[in-house]
C-alpha positions as CSV (number, residue, x, y, z in Angstrom):
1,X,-94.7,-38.7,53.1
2,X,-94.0,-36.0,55.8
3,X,-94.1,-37.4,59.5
4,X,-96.5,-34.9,60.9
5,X,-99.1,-35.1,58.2
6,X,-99.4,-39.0,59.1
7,X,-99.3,-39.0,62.6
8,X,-101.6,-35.5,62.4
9,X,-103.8,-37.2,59.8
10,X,-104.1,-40.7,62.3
11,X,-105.1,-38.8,65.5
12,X,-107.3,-35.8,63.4
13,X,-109.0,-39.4,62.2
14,X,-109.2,-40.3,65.6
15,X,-110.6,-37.3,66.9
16,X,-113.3,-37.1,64.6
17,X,-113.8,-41.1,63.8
18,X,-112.5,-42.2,67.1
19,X,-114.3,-45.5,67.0
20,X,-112.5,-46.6,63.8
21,X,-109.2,-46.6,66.2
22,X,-110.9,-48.1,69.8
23,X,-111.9,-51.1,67.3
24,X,-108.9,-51.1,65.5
25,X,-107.1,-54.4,65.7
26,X,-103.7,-54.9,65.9
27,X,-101.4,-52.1,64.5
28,X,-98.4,-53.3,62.6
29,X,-99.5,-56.5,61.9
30,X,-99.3,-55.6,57.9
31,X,-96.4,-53.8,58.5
32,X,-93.6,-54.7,56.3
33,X,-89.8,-53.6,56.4
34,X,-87.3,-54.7,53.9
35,X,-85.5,-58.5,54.2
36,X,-81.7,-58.4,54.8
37,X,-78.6,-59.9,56.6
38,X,-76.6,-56.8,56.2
39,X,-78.7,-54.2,58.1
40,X,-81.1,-51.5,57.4
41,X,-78.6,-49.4,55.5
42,X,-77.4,-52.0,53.1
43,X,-79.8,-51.3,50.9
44,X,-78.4,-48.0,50.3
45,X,-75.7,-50.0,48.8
46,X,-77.4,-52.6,47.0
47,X,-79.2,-48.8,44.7
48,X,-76.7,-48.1,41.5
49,X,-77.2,-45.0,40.2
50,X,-80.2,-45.8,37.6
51,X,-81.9,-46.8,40.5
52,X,-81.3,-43.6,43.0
53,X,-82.4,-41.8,40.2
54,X,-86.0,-43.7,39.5
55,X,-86.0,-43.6,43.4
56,X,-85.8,-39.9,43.3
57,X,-88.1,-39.4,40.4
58,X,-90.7,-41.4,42.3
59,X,-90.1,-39.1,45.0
60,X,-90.2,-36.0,43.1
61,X,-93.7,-37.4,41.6
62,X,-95.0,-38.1,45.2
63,X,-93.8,-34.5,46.1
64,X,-95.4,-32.7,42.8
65,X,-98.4,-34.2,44.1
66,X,-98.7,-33.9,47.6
67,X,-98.3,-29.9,46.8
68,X,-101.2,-29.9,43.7
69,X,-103.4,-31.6,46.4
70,X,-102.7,-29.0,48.8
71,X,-102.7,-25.9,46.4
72,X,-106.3,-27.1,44.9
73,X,-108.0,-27.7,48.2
74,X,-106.3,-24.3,49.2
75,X,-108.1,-22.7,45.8
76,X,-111.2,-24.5,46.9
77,X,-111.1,-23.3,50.3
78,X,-111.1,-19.4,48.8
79,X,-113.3,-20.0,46.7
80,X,-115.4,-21.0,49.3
81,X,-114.7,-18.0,51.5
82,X,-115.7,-15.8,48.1
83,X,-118.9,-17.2,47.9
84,X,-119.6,-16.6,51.5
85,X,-118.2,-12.9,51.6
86,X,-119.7,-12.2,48.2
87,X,-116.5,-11.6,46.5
88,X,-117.4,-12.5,42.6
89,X,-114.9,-9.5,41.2
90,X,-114.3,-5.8,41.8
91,X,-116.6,-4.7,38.7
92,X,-119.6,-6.5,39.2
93,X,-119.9,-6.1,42.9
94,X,-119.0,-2.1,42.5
95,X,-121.7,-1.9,39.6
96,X,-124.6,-4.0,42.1
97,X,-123.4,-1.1,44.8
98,X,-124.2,1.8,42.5
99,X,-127.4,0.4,40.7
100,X,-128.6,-0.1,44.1
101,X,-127.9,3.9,45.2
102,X,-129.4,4.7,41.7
103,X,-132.5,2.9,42.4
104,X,-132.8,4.5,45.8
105,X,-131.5,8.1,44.4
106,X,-134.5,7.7,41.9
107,X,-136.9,6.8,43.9
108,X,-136.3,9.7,46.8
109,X,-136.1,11.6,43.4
110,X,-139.8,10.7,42.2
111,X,-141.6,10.8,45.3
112,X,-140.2,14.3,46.1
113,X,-141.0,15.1,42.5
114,X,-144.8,13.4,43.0
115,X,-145.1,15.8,46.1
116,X,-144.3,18.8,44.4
117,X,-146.8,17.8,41.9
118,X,-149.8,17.5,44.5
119,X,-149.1,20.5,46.1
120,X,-149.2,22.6,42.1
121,X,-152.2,20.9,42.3
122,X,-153.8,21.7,45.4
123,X,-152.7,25.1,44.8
124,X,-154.6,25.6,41.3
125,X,-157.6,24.0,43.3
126,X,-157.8,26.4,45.8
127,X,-156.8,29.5,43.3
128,X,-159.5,28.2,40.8
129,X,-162.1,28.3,43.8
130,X,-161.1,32.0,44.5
131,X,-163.1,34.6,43.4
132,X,-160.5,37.4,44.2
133,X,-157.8,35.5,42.4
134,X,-156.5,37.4,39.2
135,X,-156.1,35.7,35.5
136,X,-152.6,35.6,36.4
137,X,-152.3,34.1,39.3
138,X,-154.6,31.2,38.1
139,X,-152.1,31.2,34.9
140,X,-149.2,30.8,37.2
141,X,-151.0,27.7,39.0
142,X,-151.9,25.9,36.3
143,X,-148.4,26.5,34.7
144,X,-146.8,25.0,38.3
145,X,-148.9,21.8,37.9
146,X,-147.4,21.8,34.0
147,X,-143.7,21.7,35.5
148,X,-144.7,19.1,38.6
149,X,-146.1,16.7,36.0
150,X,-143.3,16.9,33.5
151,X,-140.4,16.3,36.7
152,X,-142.5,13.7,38.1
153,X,-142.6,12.3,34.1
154,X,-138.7,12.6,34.3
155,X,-138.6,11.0,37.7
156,X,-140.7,8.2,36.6
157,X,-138.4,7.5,34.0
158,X,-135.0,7.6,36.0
159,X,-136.6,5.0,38.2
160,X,-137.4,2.9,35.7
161,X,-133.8,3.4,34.0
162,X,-132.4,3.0,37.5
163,X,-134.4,-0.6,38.0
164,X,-133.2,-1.3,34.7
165,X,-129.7,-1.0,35.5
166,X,-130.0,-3.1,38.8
167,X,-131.5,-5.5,37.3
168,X,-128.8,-6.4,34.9
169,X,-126.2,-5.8,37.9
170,X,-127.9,-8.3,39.6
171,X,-128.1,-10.9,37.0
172,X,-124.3,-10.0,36.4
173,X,-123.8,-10.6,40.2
174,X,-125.7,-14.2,40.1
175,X,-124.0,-15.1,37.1
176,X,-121.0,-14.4,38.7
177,X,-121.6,-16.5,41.5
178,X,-122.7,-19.3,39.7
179,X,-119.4,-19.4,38.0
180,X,-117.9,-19.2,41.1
181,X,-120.0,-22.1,42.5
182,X,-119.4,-24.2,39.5
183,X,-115.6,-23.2,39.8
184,X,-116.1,-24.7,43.4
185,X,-117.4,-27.8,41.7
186,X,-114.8,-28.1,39.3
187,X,-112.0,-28.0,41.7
188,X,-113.8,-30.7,43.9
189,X,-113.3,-33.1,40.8
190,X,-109.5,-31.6,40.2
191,X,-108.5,-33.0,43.5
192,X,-110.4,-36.3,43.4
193,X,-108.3,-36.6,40.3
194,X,-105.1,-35.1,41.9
195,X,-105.5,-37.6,44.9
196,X,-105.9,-40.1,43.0
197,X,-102.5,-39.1,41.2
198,X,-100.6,-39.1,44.7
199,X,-102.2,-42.2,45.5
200,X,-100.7,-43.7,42.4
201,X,-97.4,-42.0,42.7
202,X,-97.2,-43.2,46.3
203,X,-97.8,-46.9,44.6
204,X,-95.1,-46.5,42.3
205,X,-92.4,-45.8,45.1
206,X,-94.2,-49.2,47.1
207,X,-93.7,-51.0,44.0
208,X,-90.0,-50.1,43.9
209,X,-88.9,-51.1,47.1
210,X,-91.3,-54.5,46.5
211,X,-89.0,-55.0,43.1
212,X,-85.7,-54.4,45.6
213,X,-86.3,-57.6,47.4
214,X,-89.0,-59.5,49.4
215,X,-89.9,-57.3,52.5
216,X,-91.5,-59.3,55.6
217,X,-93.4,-57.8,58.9
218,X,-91.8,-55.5,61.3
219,X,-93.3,-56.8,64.8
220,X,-95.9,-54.5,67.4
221,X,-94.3,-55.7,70.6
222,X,-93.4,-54.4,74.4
223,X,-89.7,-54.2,73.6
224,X,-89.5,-49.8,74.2
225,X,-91.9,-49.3,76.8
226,X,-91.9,-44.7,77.5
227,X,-93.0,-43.0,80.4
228,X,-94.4,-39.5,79.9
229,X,-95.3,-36.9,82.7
230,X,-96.0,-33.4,82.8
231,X,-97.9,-30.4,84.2
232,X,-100.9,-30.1,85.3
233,X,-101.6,-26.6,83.4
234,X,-99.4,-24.2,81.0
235,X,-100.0,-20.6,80.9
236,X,-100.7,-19.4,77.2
237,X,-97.4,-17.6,75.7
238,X,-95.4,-19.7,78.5
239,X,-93.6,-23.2,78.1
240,X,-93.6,-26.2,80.6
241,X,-91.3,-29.0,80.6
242,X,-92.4,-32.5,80.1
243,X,-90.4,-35.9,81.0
244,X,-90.3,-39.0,79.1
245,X,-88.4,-42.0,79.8
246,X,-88.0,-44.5,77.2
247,X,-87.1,-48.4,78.4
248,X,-86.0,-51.2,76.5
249,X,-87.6,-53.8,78.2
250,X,-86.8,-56.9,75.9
251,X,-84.6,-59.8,76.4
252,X,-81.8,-57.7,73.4
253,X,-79.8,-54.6,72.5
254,X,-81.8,-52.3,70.7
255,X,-79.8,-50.9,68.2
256,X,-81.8,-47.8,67.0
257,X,-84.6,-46.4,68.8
258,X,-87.0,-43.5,68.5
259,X,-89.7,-41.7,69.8
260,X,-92.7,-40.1,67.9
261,X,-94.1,-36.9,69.9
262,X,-97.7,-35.4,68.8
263,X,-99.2,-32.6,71.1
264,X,-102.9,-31.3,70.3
265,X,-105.4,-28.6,71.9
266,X,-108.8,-29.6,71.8
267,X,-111.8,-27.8,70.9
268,X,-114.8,-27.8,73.2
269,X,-117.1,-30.5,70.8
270,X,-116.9,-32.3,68.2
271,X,-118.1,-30.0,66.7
272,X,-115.4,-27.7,66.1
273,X,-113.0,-29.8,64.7
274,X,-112.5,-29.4,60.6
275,X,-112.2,-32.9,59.3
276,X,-110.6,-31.8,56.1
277,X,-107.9,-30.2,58.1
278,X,-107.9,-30.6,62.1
279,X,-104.8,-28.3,62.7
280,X,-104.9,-29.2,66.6
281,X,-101.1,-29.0,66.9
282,X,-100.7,-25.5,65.5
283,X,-100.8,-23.8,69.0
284,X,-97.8,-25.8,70.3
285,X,-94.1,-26.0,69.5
286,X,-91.8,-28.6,71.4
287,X,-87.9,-29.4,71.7
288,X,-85.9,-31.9,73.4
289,X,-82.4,-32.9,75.1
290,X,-80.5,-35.9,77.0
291,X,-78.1,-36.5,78.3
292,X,-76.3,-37.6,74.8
293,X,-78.1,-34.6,73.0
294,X,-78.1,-31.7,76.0
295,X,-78.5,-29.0,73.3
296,X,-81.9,-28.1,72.7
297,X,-83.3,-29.3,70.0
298,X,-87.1,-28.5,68.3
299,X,-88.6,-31.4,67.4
300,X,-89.7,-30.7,63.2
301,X,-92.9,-33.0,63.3
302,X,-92.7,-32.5,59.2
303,X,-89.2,-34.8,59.5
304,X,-88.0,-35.8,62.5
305,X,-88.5,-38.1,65.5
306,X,-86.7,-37.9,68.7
307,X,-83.8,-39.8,67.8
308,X,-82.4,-41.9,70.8
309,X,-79.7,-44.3,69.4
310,X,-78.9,-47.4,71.1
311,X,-80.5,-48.6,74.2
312,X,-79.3,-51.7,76.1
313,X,-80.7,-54.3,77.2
314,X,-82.4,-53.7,80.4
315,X,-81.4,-49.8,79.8
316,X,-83.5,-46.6,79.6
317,X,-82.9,-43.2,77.9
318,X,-84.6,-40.2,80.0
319,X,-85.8,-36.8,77.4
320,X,-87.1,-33.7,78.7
321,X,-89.5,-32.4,76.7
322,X,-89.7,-28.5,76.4
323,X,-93.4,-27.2,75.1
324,X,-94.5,-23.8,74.4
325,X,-98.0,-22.6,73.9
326,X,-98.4,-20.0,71.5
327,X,-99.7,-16.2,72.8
328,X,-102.6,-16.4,70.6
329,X,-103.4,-20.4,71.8
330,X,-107.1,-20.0,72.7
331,X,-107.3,-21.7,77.0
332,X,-108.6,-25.1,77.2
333,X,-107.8,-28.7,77.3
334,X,-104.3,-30.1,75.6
335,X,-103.0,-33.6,75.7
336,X,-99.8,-35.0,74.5
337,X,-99.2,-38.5,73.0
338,X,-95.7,-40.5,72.6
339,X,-95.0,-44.4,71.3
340,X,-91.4,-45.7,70.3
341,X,-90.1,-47.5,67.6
342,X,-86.4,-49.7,67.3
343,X,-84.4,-50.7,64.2
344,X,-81.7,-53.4,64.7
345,X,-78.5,-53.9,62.3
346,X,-79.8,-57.4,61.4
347,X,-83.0,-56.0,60.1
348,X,-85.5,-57.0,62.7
349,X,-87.8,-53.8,63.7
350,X,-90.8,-52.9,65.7
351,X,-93.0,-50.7,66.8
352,X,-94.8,-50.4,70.8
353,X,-97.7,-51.8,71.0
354,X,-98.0,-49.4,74.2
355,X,-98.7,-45.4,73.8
356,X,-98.1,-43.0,77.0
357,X,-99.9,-39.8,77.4
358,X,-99.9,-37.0,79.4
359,X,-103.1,-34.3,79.9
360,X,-103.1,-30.4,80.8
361,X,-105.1,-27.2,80.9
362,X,-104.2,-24.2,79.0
363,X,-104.6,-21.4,80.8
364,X,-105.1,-17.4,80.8
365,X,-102.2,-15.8,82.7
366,X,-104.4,-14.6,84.9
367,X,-105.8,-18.0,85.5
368,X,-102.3,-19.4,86.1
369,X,-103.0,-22.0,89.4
370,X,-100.4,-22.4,92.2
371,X,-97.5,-24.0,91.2
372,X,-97.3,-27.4,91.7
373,X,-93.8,-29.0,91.0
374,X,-93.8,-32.1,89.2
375,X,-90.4,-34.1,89.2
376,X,-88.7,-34.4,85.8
377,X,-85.5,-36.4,85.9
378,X,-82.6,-35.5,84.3
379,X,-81.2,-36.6,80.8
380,X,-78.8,-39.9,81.4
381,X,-77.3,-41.9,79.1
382,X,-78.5,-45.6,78.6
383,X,-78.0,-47.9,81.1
384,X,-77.9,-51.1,82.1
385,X,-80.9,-51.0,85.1
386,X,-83.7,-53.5,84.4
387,X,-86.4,-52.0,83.8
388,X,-89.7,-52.8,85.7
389,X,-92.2,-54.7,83.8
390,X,-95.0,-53.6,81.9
391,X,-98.1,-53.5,83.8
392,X,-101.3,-54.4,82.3
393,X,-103.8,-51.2,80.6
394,X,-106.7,-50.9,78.7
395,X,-107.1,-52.8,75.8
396,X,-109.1,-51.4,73.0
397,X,-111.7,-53.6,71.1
398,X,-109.5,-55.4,68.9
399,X,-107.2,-56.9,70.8
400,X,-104.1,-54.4,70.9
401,X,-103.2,-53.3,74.1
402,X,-102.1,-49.6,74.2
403,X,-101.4,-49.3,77.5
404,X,-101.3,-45.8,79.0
405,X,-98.5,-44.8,80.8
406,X,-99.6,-43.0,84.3
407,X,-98.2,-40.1,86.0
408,X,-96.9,-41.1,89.2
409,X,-100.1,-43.7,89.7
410,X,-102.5,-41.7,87.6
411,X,-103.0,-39.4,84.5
412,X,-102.4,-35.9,85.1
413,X,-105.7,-34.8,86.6
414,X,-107.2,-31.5,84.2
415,X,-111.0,-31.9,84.8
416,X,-111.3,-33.1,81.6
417,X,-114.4,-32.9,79.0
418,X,-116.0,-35.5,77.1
419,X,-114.0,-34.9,73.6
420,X,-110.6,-35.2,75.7
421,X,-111.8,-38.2,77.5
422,X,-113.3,-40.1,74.3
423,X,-110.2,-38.9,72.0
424,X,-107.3,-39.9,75.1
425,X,-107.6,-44.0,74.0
426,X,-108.5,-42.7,70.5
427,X,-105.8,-40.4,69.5
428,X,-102.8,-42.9,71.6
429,X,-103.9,-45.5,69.3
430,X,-103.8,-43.5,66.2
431,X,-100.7,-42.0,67.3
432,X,-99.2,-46.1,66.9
433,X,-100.9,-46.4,63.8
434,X,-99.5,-43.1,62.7
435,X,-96.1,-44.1,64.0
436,X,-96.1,-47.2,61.8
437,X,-97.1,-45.4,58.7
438,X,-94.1,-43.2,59.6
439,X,-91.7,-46.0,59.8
440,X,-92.3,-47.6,57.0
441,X,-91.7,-44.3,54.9
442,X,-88.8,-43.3,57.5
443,X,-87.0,-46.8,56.5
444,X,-87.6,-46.0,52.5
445,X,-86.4,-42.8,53.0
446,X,-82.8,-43.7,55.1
447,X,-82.9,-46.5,52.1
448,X,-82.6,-44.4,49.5
């Protein structure tokens, strides 16, 4: 499973069901992580090759189905945008186009032809009532009306070819769509079916790291506590830098810690947000250095986390955070979201029960405020400085207490609207629950 379809999946889920998460209880308590003496990695060592090999079938199968899921919702979705556009095949909607110009060809044709005929006939009329007109010129009248009647006889019959024609067009055309709707209907039953095959195939790799060993819980605990801060605004096309601090604030040496990043623009309602597929990250890419790691580097939500190493006891790691709005980003309200994670050699793990976030406005360029510096501190290495304890935040119905981090006393102040204030608590608790999800496939994964 790919890191930024869990943790996108969680806080979409939050965004559009945000109650589900601010009544959430606590996140990891169902957590498991595999049982050893020997470390995370040992069990790397403990696979033979039969055993990498089911491993990587399992994979494969998870993989194979993942991508049929996507590809039939993606045939769904355009066949979806057919029906709405009214494209049900080059032939049938060319043929409705020109039985409908027939139909109006023929009918301009037969009324023209019908006029033509009443004037022949009010011409006889008045030549018949005219006792100066000759034998021939009453000949010629009545011969006129002869011609008008037999174009307005063809005319008649054209039209009635012509409705002919668009009526079969037309019942081509619905019977096309109908096809095309039942298509729809078909495909909505292919992918109940193909989730159901990743769900099972997602089984089958849980079942092989159950048959590897007894697993036990990992812990949700306040042993990485981060601090994020940021801007107050980012101009579209532009990036901003953001700083996050991460503390280990237990009473140990962490021996493996990360940080999950998820960044997301929101729309103005509810509204606007596609369940199926909430996209609200697409607008924003993000990459990050320390002091350890002072090379850029872009975060790849599909595989990575911000990987942080060892953090002692007491010690901190700072990150700055580089994020870029895209040109064609519409301006509104964004928000970004961080919790932490740690993985010790003797196989103890965890994940914060604490979430920091940070909001801004995205802005036209020619919106673009006054500057107003915000301090980011530079990358450093871990340390040994106590870290101040964890003050007390808002605790969620439930019980778990995802305490938001503030920016220098408060959260970045962006006039916020309703949906960014109702999905803040939301999304920073899905963003945990994402995180979990994450770790437990991250741990499979560095397993195998």
């Amino acid at each position: 499973m790919k890191i930024r379809r869990i943790l996108a999946t969680a806080v979409a889920a939050a965004v559009t069901t945000p109650v589900v998460f601010l009544s959430a209880g606590p996140a990891f308590a169902d957590t498991p992580k595999p049982t050893t003496s020997k470390g995370a990695t040992a069990q790397q060592d403990d696979l033979d090759g039969p055993d990498f090999e089911e491993l990587e079938r399992l994979e494969a199968a998870v993989a194979a189905a993942e991508q049929k899921v996507e590809d039939l919702k993606a045939e769904r979705e355009q066949v979806k945008n057919d029906l709405l556009a009214g494209n049900l095949g080059k032939e049938v909607v060319e043929e409705l186009a020109a039985a409908e110009e027939a139909v109006a060809d023929a009918k301009a044709a037969r009324t023209a032809a019908e006029a033509v005929l009443t004037a022949a006939k009010e011409a006889l009329t008045a030549i018949e009532a005219d006792a100066t007109a000759t034998p021939e010129q009453k000949t010629a009248a009545a011969e006129a009306v002869t011609t008008a009647e037999a174009e307005v006889a063809k005319a008649v019959a054209a039209a009635t070819a012509a409705d002919e024609r668009l009526a079969r067009a037309t019942t081509a055309w619905n019977d096309a769509r109908v096809a095309l709707a039942q298509k729809g209907s078909l495909l909505a039953e292919d992918i109940k079916a193909a989730e159901q095959e990743l769900a099972d195939a997602e089984a089958a790799v849980d079942a092989f790291w159950e048959d590897k060993g007894d697993f036990e819980e990992c812990v949700e605990d306040g042993a990485v506590r981060s601090t994020l801060t940021g801007p107050k605004s980012i101009t579209i096309g532009s990036s901003a830098n953001f700083s996050l601090t991460v503390k280990n604030t237990s009473d140990r040496d962490l021996d493996s810690v990360r940080s999950y990043l998820f960044a997301a623009q929101l729309p103005e309602s509810w509204e606007d947000i596609d369940d199926e597929d909430p996209d609200l990250d697409r607008y924003f890419d993000i990459d990050w250095k320390t002091a350890a790691n002072p090379k850029w580097t872009e975060l790849d939500f599909q595989d990575d986390a911000i990987e942080l190493g060892a953090i002692g006891k007491g010690g901190k790691v700072d990150v700055t955070l580089r994020l870029t709005v895209d040109e064609d980003a519409p301006a509104g309200e964004g928000i970004a979201f961080t919790t932490g994670e740690y993985e010790n050699e003797d196989g103890s793990c965890g994940i914060s029960e604490q979430y920091a976030e940070v909001e801004f406005d995205i802005v036209e360029p020619s919106e673009e405020p006054e500057p107003e510096e915000t301090a980011s501190p530079s990358p450093s290495p871990s340390t040994s400085t106590p870290a101040p304890a964890a003050t007390s935040g808002h605790t969620p119905q439930g019980g778990s207490s995802h305490t938001p981090v503030t920016t220098g006393g408060e959260l970045a102040a962006t006039g916020s609207s309703d949906v960014l204030s109702q999905v803040a608590a939301a999304a920073g608790a899905a963003l945990v629950l994402g995180a979990g999800a994450v770790f437990v496939a991250r741990r499979r994964k560095v397993n195998a």
